[in-house]
Backbone as CSV, one residue per row, in Angstrom:
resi,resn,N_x,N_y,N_z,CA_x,CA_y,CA_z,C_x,C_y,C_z
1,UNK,46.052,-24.541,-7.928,46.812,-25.533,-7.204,46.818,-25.174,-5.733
2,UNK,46.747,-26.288,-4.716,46.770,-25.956,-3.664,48.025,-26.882,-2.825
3,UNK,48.136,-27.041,-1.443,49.084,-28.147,-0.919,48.020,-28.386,0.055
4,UNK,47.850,-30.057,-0.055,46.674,-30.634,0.892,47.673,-31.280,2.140
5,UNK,46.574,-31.705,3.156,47.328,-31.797,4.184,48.614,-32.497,4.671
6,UNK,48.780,-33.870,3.646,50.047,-34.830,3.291,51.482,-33.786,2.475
7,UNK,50.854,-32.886,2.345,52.578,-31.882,1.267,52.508,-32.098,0.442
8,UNK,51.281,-32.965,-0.295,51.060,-33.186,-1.913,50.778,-31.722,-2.263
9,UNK,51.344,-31.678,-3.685,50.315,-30.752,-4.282,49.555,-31.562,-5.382
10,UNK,48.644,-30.555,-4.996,47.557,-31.194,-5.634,46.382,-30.255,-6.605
11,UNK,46.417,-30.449,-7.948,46.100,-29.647,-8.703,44.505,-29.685,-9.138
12,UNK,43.985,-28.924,-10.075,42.181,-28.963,-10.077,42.557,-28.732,-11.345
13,UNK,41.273,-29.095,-12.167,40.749,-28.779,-13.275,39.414,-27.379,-13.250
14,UNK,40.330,-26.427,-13.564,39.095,-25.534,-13.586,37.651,-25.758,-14.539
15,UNK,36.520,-25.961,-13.902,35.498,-26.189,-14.669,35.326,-25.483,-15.874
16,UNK,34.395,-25.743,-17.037,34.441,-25.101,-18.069,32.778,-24.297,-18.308
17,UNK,33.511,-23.001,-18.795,32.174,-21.965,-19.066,31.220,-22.710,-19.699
18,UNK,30.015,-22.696,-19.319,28.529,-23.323,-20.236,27.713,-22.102,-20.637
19,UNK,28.058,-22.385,-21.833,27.238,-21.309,-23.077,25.718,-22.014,-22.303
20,UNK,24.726,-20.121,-22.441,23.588,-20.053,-22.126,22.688,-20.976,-23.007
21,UNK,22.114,-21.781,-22.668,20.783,-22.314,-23.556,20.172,-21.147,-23.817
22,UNK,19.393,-20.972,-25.160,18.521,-20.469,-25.237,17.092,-20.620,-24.684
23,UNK,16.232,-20.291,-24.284,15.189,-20.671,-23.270,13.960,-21.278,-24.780
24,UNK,13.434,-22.182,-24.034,12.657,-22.874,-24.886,11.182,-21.875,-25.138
25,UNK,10.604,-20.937,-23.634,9.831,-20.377,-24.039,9.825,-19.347,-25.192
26,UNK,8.526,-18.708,-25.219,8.680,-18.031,-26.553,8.644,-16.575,-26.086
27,UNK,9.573,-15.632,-26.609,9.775,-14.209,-26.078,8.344,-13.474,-26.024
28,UNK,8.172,-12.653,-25.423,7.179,-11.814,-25.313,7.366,-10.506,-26.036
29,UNK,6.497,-10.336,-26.872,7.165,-8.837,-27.858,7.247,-7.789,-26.934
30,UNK,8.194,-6.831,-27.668,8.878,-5.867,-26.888,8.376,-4.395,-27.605
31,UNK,7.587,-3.767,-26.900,7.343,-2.516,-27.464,7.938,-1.412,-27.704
32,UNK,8.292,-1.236,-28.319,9.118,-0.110,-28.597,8.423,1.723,-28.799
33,UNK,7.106,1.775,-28.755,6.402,2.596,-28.894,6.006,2.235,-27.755
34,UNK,6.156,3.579,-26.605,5.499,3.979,-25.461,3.800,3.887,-25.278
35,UNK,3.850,4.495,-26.329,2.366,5.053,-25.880,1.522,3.906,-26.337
36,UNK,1.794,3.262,-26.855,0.972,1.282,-27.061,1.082,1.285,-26.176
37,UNK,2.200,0.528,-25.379,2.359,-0.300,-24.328,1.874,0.424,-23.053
38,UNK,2.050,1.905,-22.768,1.111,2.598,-21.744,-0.443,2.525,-21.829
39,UNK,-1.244,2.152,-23.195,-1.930,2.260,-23.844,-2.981,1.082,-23.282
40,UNK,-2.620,-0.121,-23.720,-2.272,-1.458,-23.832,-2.656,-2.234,-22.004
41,UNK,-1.492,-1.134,-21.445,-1.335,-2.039,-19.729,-2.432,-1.779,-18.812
42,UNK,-2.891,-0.007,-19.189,-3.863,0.471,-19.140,-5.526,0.159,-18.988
43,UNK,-5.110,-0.392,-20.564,-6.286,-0.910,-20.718,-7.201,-2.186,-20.048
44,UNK,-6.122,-2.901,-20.118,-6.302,-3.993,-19.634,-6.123,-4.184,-18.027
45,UNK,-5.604,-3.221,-17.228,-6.371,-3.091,-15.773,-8.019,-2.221,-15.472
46,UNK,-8.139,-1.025,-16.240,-9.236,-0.527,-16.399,-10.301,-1.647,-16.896
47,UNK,-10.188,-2.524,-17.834,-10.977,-4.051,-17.641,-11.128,-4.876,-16.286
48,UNK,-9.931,-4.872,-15.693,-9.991,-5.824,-14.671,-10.877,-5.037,-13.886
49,UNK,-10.505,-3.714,-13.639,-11.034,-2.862,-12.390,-12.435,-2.585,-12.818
50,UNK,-12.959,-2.829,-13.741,-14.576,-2.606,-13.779,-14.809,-3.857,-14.338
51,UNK,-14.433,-5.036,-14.481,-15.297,-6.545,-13.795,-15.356,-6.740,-12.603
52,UNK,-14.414,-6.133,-11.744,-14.080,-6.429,-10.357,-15.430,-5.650,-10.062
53,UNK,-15.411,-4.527,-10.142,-16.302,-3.153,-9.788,-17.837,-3.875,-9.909
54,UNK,-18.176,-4.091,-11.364,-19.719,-4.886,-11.586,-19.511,-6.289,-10.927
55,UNK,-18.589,-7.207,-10.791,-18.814,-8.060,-9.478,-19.312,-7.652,-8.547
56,UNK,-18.766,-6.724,-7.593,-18.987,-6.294,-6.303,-20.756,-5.625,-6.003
57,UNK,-20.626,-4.932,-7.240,-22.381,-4.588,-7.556,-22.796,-5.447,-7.831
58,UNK,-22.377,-6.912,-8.013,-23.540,-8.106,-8.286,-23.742,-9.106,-7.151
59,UNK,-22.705,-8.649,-6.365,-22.625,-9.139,-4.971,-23.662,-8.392,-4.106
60,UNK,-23.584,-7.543,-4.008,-24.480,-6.489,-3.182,-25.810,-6.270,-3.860
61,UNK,-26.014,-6.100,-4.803,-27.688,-6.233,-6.055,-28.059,-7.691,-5.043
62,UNK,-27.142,-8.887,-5.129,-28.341,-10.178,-4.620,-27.915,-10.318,-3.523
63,UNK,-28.157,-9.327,-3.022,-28.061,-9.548,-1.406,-26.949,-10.228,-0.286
64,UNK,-25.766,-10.469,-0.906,-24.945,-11.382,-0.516,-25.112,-13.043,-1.040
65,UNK,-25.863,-13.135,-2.052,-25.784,-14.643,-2.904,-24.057,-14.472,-3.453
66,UNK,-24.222,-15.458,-2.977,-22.147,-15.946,-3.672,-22.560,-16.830,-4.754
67,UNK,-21.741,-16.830,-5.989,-21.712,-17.503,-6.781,-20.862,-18.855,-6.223
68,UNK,-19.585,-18.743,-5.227,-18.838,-19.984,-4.936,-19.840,-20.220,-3.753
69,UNK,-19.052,-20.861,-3.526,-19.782,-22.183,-2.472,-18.831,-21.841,-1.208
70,UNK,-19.378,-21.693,0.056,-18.294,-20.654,1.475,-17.371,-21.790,1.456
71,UNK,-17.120,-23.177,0.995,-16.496,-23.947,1.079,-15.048,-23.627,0.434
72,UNK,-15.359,-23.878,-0.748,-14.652,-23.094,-1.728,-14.103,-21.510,-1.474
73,UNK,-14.816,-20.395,-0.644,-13.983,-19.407,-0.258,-13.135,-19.454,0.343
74,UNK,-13.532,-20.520,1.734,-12.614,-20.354,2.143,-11.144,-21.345,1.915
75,UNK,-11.691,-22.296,1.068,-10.085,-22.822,1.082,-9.406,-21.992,0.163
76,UNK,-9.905,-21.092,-0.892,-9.369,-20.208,-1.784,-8.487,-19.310,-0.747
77,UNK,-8.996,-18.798,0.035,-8.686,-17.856,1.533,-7.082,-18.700,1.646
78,UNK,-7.620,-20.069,2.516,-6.436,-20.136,2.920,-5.255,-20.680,1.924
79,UNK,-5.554,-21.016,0.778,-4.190,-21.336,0.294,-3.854,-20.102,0.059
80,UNK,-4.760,-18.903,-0.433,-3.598,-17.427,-0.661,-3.086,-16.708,1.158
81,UNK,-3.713,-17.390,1.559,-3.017,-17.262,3.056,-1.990,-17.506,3.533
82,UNK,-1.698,-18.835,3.348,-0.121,-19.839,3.126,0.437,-19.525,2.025
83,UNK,0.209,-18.936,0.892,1.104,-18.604,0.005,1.959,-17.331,0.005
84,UNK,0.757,-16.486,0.602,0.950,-15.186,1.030,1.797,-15.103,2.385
85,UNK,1.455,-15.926,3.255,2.811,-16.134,4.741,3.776,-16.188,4.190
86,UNK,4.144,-16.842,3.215,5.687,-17.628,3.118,6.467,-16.635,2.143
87,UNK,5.578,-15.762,1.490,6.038,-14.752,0.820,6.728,-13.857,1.482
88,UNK,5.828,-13.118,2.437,5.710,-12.044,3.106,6.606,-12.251,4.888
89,UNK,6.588,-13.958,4.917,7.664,-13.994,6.012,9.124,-13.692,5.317
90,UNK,9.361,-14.145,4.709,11.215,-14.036,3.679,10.943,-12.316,3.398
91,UNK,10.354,-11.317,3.938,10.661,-9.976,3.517,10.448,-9.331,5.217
92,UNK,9.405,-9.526,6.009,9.536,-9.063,7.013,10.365,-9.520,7.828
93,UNK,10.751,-8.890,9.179,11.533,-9.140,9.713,10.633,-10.014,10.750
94,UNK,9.825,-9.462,11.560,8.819,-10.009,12.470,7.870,-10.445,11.841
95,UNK,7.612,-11.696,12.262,6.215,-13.030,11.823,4.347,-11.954,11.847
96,UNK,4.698,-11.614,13.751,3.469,-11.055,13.491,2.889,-10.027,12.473
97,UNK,4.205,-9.341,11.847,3.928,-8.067,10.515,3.523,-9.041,9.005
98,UNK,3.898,-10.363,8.836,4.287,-10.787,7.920,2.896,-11.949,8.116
99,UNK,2.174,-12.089,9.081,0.654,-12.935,9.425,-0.249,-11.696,8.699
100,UNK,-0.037,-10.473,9.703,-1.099,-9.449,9.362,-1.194,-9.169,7.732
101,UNK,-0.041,-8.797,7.247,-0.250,-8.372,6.115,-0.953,-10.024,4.845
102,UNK,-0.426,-10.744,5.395,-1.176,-12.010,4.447,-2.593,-12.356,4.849
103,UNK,-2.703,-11.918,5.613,-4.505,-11.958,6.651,-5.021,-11.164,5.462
104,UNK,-4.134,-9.706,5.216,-5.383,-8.754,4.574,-5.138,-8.652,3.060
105,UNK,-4.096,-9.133,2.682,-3.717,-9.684,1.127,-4.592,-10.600,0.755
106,UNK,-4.575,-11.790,1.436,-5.515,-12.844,1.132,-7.038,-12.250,0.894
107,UNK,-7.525,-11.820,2.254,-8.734,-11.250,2.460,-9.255,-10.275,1.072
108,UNK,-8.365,-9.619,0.831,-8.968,-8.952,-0.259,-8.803,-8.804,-1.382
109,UNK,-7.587,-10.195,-1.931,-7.910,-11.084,-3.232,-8.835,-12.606,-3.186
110,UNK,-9.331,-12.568,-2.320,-10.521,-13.421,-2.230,-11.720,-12.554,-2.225
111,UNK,-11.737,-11.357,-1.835,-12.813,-10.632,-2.517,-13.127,-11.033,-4.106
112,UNK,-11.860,-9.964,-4.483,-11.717,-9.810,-5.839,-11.779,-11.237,-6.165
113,UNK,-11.612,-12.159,-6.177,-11.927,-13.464,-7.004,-13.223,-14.020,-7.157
114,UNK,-14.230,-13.333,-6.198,-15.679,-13.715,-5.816,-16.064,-12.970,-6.505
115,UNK,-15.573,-11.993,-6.590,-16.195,-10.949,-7.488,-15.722,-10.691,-9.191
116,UNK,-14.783,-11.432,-9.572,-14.938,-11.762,-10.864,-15.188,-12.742,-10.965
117,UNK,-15.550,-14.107,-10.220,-16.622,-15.021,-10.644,-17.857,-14.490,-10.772
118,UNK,-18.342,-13.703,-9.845,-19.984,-13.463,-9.989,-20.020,-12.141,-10.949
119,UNK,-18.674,-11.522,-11.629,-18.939,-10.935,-12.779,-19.843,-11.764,-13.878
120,UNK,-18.511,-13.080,-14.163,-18.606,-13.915,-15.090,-20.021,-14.551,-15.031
121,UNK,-20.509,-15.157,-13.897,-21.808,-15.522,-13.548,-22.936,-14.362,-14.608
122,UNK,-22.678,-13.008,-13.996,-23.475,-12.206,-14.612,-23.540,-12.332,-16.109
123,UNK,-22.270,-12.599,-16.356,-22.141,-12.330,-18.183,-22.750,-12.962,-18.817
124,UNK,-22.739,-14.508,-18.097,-23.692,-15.810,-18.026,-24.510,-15.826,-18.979
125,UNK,-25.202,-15.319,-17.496,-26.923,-14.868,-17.590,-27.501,-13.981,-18.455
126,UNK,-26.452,-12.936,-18.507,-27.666,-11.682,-19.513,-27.512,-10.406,-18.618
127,UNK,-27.131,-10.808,-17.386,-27.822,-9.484,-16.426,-26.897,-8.399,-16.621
128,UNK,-26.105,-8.557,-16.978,-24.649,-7.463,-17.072,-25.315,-6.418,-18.201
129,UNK,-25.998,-6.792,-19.294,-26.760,-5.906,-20.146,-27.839,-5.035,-19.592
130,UNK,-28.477,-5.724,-18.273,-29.321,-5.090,-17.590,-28.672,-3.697,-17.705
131,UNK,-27.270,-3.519,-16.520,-26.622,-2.442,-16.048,-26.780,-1.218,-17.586
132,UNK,-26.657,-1.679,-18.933,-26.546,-0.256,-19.993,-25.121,0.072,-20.673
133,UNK,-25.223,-0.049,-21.634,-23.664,0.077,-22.100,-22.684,1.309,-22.214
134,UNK,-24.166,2.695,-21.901,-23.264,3.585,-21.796,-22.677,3.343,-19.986
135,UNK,-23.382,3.391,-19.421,-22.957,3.044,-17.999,-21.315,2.384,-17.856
136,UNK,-21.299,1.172,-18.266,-20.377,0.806,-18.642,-19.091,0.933,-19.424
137,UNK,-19.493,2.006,-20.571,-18.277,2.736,-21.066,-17.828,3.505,-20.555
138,UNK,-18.524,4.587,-19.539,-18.178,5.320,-18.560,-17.284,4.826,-17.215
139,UNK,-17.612,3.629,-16.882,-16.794,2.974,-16.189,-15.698,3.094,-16.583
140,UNK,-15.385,2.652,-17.520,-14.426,1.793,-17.988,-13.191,3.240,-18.316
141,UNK,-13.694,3.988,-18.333,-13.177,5.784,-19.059,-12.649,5.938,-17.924
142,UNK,-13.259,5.994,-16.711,-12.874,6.700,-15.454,-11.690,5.526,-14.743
143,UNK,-11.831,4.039,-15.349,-11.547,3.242,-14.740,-10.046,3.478,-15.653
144,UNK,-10.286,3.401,-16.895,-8.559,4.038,-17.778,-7.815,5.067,-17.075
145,UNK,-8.531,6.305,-16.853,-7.711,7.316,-16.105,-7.072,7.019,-14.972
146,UNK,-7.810,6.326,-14.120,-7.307,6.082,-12.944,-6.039,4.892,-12.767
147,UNK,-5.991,4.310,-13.952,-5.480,2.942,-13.967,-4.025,3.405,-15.082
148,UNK,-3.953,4.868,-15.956,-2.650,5.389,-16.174,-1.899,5.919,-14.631
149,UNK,-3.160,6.747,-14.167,-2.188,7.702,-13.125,-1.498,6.334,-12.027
150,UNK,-2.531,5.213,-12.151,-1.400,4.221,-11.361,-0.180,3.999,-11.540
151,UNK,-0.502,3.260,-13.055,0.614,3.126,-13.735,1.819,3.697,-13.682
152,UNK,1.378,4.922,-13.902,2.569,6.355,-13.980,3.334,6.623,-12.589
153,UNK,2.476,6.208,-11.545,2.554,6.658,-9.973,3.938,5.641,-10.096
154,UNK,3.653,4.344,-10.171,4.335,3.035,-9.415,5.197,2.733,-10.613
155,UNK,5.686,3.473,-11.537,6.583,3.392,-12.696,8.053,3.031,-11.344
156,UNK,8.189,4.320,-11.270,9.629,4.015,-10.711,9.849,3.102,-10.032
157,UNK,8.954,2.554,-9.264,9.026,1.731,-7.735,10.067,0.586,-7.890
């Protein structure tokens, strides 16, 4: 209850608690065993990081042939450019820190996107068998190790 400016008082209806909906999506299982899910997260960046890796060697093998079209890079460029500003302005304080860092965010997930297209390109074709499968399991070994100690590094963060 309050007194409004006439000397009425004048009373409210306190709104009423709204029970949570349950969310329509579907939960994501929850691991309860560590060493899966370290296992698991692992794995599946040590994948990313050696398609990325044989992209970049399939970039450089043809000489700089792009699988996209520079058209297509670069508008890829700039929408993670503008997506990446508007991110990175709401955390920096100064614009010019918050341009630079989306300049080189962008820049070098537009790598990486050229370069798991012209993975995929490779897979295509056949040529990815060229490279040898032990070659490739070896990758992928060195690419696991490196991709726990990440893991493990940026746990707390």
């Amino acid at each position: 209850m309050f007194i409004s400016h006439n000397s009425k008082v004048v009373s409210f209806i306190a709104p009423k608690k709204y029970e949570k909906k349950s969310s329509s999506l579907p939960k994501l299982p929850s691991f309860k065993n560590n060493y899966l899910r370290t296992f698991l997260i692992s794995l599946a960046m040590a994948l990313f990081m050696t398609f990325s890796l044989y992209g970049i060697y399939g970039i450089i093998a043809d000489r700089g042939e792009q699988p996209i079209h520079p058209a297509l890079i670069l508008l890829i460029f700039a929408v993670l450019f503008v997506v990446g500003y508007e991110f990175f302005n709401s955390r920096f304080v100064r614009r010019t820190t918050s341009v630079v860092v989306a300049f080189l965010v962008s820049f070098c997930l537009t790598i990486l996107i050229m370069a798991l297209v012209k993975f995929m390109y490779m897979a295509y074709n056949g040529t990815v068998i060229d490279i040898g499968w032990e070659r490739f399991v070896i990758t992928v070994a060195f690419s696991l190790i490196g991709s726990v100690l990440i893991l493990k590094y940026f746990e707390n963060f």
